[in-house]
Structures are given as C-alpha cells and as structure tokens.
Backbone as a chain_set.jsonl record, in Angstrom:
{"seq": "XXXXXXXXXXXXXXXXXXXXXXXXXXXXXXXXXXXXXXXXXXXXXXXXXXXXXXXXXXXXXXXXXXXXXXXXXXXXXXXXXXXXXXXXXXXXXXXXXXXXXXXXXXXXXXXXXXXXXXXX", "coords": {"N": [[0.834, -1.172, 0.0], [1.382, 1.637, -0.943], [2.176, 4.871, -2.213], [2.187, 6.428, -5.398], [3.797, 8.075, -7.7], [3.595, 10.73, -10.101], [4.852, 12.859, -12.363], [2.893, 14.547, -14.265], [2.977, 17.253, -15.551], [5.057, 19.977, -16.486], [3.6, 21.348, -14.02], [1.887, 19.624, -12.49], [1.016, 17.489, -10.359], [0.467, 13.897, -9.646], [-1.202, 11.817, -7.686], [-1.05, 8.389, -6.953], [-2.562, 5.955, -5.329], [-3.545, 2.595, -4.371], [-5.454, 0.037, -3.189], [-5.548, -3.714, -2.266], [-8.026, -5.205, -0.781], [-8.887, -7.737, -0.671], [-9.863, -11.241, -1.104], [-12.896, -12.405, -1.876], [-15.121, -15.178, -1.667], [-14.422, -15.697, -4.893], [-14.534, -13.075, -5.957], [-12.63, -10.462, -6.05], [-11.828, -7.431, -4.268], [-10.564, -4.19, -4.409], [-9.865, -1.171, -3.323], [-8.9, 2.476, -3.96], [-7.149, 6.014, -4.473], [-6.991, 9.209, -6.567], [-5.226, 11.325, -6.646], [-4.704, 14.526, -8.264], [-2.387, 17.463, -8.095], [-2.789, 20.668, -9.576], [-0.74, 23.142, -9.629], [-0.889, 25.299, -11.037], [-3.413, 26.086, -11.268], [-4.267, 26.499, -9.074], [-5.621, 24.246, -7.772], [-6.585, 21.09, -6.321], [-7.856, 18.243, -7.321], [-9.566, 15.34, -6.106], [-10.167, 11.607, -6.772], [-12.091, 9.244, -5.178], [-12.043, 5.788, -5.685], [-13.732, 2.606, -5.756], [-12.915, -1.033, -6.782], [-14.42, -4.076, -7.642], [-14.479, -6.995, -8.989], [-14.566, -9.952, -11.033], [-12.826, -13.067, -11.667], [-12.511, -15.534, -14.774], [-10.717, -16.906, -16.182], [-9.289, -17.369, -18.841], [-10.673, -17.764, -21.448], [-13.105, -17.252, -20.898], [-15.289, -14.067, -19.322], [-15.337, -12.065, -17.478], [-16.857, -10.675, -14.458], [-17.459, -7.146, -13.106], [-16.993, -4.32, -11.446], [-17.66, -0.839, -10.898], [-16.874, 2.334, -8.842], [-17.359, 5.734, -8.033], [-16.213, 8.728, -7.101], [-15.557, 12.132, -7.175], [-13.954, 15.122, -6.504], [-13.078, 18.62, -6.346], [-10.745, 21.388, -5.27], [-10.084, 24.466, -4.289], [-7.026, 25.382, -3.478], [-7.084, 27.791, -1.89], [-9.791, 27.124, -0.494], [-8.791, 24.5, 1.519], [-7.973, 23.452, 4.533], [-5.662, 23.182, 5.316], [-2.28, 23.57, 4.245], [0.418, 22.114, 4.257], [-0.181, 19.569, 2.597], [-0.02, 20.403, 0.623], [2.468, 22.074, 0.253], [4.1, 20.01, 0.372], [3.262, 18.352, -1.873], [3.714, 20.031, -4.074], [6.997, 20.276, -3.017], [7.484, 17.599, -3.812], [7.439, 17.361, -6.572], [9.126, 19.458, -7.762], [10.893, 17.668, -6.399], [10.739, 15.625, -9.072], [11.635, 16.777, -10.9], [9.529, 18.731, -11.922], [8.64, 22.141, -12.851], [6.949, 23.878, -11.217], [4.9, 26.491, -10.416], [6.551, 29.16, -7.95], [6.197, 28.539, -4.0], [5.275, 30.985, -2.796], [3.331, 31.943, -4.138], [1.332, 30.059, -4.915], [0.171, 29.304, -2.571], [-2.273, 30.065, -0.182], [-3.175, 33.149, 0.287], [-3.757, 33.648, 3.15], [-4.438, 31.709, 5.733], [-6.491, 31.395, 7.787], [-9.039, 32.992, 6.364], [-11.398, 35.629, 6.137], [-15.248, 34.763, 5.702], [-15.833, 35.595, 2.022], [-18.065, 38.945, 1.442], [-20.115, 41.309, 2.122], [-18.518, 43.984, 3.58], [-18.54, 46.751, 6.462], [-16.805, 49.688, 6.368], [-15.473, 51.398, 8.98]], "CA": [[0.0, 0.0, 0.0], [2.007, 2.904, -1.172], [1.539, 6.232, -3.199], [3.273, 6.276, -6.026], [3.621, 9.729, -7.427], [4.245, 10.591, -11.388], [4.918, 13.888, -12.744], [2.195, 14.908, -15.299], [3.461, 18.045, -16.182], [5.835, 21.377, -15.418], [3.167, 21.835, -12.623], [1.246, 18.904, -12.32], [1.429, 15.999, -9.961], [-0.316, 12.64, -10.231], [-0.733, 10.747, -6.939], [-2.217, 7.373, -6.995], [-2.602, 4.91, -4.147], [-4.169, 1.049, -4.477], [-5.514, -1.196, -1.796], [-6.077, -4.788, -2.616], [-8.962, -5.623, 0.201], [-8.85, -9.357, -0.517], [-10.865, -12.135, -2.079], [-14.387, -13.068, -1.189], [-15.258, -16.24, -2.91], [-13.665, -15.459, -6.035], [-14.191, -11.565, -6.011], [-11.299, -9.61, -5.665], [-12.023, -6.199, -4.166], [-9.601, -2.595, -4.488], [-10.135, 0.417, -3.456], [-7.723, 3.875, -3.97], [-7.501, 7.234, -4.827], [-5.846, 9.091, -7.461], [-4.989, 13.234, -6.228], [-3.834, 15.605, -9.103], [-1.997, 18.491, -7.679], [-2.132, 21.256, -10.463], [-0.127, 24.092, -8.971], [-1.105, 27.006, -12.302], [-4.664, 26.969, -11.541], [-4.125, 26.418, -7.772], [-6.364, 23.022, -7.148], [-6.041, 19.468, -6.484], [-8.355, 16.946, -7.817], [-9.183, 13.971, -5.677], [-10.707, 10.861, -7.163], [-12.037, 8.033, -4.65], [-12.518, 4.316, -6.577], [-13.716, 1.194, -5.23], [-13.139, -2.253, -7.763], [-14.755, -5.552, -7.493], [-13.896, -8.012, -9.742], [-14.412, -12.015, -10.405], [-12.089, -13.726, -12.67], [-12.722, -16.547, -14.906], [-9.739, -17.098, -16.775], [-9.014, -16.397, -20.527], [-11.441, -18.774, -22.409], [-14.492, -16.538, -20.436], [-15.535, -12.813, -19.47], [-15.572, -12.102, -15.765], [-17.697, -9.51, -13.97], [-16.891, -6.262, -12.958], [-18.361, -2.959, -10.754], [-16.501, 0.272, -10.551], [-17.608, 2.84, -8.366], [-15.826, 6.537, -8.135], [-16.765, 9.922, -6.446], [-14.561, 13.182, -7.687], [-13.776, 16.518, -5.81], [-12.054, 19.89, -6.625], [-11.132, 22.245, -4.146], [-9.427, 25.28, -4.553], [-5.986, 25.888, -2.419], [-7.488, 28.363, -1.06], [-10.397, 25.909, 0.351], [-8.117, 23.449, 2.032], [-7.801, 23.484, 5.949], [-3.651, 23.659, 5.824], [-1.416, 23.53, 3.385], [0.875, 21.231, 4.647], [0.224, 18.776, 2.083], [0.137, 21.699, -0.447], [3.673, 22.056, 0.177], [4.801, 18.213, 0.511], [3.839, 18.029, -3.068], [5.163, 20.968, -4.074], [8.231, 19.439, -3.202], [7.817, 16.448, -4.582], [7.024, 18.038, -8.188], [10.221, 20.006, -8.249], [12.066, 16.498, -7.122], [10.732, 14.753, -9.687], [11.834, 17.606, -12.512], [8.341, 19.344, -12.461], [8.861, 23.639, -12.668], [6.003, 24.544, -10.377], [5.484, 28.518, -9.537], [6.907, 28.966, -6.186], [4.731, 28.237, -3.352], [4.602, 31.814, -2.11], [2.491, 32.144, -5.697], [0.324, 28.852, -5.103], [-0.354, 29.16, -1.17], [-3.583, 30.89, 0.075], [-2.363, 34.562, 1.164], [-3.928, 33.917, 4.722], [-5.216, 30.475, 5.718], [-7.77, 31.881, 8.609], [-9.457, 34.19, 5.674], [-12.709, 36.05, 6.676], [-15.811, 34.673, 4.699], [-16.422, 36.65, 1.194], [-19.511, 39.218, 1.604], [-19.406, 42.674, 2.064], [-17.922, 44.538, 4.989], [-18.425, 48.355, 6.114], [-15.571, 50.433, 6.82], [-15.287, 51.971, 10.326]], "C": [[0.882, 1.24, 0.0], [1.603, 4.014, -2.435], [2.472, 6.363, -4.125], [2.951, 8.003, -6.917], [4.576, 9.895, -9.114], [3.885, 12.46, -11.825], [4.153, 14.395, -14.24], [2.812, 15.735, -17.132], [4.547, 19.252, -15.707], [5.55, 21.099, -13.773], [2.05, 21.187, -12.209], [1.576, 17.505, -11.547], [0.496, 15.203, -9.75], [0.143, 11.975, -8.777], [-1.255, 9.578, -6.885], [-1.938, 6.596, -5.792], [-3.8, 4.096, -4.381], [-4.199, 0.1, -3.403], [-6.136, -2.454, -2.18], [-7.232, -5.225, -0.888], [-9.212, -7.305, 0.39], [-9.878, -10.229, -1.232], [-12.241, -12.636, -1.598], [-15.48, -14.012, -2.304], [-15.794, -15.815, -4.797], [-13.965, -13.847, -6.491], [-13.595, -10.788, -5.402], [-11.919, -7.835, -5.43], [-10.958, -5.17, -3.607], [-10.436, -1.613, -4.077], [-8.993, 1.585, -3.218], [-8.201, 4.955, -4.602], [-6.515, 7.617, -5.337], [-6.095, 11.266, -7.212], [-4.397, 13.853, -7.754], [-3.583, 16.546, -8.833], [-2.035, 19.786, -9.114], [-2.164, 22.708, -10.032], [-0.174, 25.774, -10.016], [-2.47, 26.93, -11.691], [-5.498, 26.712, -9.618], [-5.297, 25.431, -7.251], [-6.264, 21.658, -7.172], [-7.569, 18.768, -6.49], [-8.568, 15.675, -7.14], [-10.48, 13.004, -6.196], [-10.748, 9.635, -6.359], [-12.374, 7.013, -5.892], [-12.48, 3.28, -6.104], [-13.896, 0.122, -6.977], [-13.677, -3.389, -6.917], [-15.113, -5.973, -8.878], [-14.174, -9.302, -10.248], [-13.622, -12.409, -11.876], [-12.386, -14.85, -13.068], [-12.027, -17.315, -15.608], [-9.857, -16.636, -17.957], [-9.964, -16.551, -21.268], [-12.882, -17.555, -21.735], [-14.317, -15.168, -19.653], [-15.939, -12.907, -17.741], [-16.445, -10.618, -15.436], [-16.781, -8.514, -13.062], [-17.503, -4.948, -12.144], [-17.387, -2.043, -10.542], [-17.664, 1.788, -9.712], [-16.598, 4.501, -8.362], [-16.894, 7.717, -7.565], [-15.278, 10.623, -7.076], [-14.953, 14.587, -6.657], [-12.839, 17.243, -6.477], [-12.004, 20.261, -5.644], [-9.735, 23.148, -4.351], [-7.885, 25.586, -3.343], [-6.564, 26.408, -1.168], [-8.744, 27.891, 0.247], [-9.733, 24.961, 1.505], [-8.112, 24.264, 3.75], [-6.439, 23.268, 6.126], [-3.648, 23.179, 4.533], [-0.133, 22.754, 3.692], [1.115, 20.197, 3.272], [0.847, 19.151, 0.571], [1.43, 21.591, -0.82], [4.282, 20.854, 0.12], [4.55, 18.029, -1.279], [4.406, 18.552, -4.104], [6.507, 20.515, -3.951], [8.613, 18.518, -3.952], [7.838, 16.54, -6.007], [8.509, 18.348, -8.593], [11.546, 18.463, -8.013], [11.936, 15.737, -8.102], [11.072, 15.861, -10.714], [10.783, 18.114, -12.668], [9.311, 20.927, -11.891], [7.509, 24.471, -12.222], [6.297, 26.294, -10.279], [5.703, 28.04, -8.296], [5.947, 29.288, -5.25], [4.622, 29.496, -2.589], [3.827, 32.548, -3.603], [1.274, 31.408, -5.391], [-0.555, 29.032, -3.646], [-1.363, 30.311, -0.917], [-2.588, 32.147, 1.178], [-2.716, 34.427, 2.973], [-4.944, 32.576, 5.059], [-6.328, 30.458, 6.6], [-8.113, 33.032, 8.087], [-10.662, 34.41, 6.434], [-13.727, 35.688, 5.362], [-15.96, 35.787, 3.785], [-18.109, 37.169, 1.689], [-18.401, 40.68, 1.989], [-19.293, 42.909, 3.317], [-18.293, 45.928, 4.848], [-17.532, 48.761, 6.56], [-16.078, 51.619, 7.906], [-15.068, 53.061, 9.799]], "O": [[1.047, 1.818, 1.074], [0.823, 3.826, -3.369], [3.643, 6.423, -3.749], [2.049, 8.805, -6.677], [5.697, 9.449, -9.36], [2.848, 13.075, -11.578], [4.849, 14.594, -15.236], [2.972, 15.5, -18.33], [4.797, 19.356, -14.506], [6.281, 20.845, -12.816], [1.177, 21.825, -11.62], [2.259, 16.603, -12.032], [-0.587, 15.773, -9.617], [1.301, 11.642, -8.527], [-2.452, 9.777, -6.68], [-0.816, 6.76, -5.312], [-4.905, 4.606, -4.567], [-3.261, -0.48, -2.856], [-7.332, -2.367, -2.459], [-6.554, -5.558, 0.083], [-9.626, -7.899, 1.386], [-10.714, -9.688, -1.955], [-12.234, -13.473, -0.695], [-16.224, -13.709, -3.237], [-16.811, -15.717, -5.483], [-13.465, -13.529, -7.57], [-13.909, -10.377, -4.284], [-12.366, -7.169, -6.364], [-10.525, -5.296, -2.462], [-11.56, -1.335, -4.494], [-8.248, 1.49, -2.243], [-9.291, 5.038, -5.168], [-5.397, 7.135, -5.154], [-6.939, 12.074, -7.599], [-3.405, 13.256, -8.171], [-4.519, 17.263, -9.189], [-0.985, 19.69, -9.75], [-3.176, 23.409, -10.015], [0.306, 26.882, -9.781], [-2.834, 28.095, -11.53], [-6.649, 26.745, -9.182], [-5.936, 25.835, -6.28], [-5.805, 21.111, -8.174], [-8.304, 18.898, -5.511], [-7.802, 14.779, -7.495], [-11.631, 13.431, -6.104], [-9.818, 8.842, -6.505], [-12.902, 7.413, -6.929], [-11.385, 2.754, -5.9], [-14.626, 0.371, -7.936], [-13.413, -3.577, -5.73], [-15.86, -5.41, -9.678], [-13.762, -10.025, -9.341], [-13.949, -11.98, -12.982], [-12.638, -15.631, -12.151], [-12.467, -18.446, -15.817], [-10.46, -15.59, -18.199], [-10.318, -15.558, -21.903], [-13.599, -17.146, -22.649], [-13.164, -15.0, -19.255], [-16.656, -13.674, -17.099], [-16.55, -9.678, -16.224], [-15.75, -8.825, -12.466], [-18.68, -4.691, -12.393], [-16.313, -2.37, -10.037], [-18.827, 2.078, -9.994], [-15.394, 4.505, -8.62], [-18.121, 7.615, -7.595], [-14.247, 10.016, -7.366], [-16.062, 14.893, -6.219], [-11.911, 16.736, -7.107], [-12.826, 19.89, -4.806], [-8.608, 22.683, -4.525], [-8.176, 26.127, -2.276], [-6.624, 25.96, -0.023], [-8.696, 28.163, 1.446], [-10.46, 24.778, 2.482], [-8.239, 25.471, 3.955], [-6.072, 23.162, 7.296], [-4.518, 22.615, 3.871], [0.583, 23.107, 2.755], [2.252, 19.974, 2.857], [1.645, 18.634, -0.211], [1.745, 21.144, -1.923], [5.378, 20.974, -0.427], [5.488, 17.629, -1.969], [5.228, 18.059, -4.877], [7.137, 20.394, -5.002], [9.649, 18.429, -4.611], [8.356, 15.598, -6.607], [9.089, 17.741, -9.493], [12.497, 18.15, -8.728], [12.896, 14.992, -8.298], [10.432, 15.56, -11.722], [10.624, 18.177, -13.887], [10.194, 21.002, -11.037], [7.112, 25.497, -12.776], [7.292, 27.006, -10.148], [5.319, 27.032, -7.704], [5.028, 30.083, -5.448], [3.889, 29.377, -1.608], [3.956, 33.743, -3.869], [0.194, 31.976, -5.552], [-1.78, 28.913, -3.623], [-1.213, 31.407, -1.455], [-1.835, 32.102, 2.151], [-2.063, 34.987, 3.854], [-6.098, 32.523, 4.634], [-7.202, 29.622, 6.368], [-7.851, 34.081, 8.675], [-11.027, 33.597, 7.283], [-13.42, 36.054, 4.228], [-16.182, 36.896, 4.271], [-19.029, 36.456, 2.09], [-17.218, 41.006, 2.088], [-19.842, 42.215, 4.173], [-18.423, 46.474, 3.753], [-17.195, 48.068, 7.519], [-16.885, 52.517, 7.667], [-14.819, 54.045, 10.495]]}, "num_chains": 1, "name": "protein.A"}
C-alpha cells in the first residue's frame, strides 16, 4: 500500500494509491484514490474508486463494478497547506517547474468569509 507519485506536467502531480482488500469467494475487491496536484490553476483533484472483480480465466468474461466519487477544491479551500507544500516538493524532485509556493499558497489560511464589509 504505497503512493506512487508521477509527474504529469511542469506543474502537475499525479498521486495514486491502491488497496487490494482481498478475495471473497472469487471476487477480488480494491479500493484507492488518485490526487492531481495542479499548482497554475491552484487546485487538487481527488478521485475516490472502489473495484470488485471475479475472474474466470481467458477462455471466459468475468464480472466487474466500478464505483468513483470526484472533488475539486481550490488551495485556497483546504484546511492547511501542509500537504500543499509536501507536493510541491515532490514536483520540483521529480523535474516538475512549479510557480513557487509563495504564488500557489492561500495569502492567509484563517481568511474572513467573502460578503461585504463596512468600513469603520
């Protein structure tokens, strides 16, 4: 069970992670998630996916169920940045040319909701 982590683009990172859950007479069930960091338009992408499976060898057609939920969420959304920066890092070690993360990071992470304000 590890994250394996592929460099899209410049400023794009690709994380995926796969969990084999085990066999339950003869259906094999996965589930993982696949993050896309893309650091130009400041949001990451997360894609849950559960598999189940049954195999019947070559000669015949086995059954199959895929299931998947998707999220966006803007930088600025996120409750820390923490991981913000972890892949940030990991972008520029793998040869990605990210903007620098005082570009990407939310100017103030305890913002005040949008709406109007009056001036004192």
């Amino acid at each position: 069970m590890e994250e394996e982590f592929n460099k899209v683009g410049a400023a794009t990172l690709r994380v995926d992670f796969r969990r084999y859950e085990g066999n339950f007479d003869g259906l094999r069930k996965y589930d993982g998630y696949t993050k896309l960091f893309n650091f130009l338009s400041r949001e990451v992408t997360t894609t849950h996916r559960e598999w189940l499976g049954q195999s019947r060898g070559s000669d015949a057609a086995g059954v199959s169920a895929l299931s998947s939920h998707t999220q966006m969420q803007s930088f600025d959304d996120l409750s820390s940045t923490a991981e913000v920066a972890a892949m940030h890092a990991k972008l520029v070690e793998l040869g990605g040319t990210p903007p620098g993360l005082d570009e990407v990071l939310p100017a103030q992470l305890n913002k005040k909701p949008a709406g109007l304000r009056s001036n004192p």
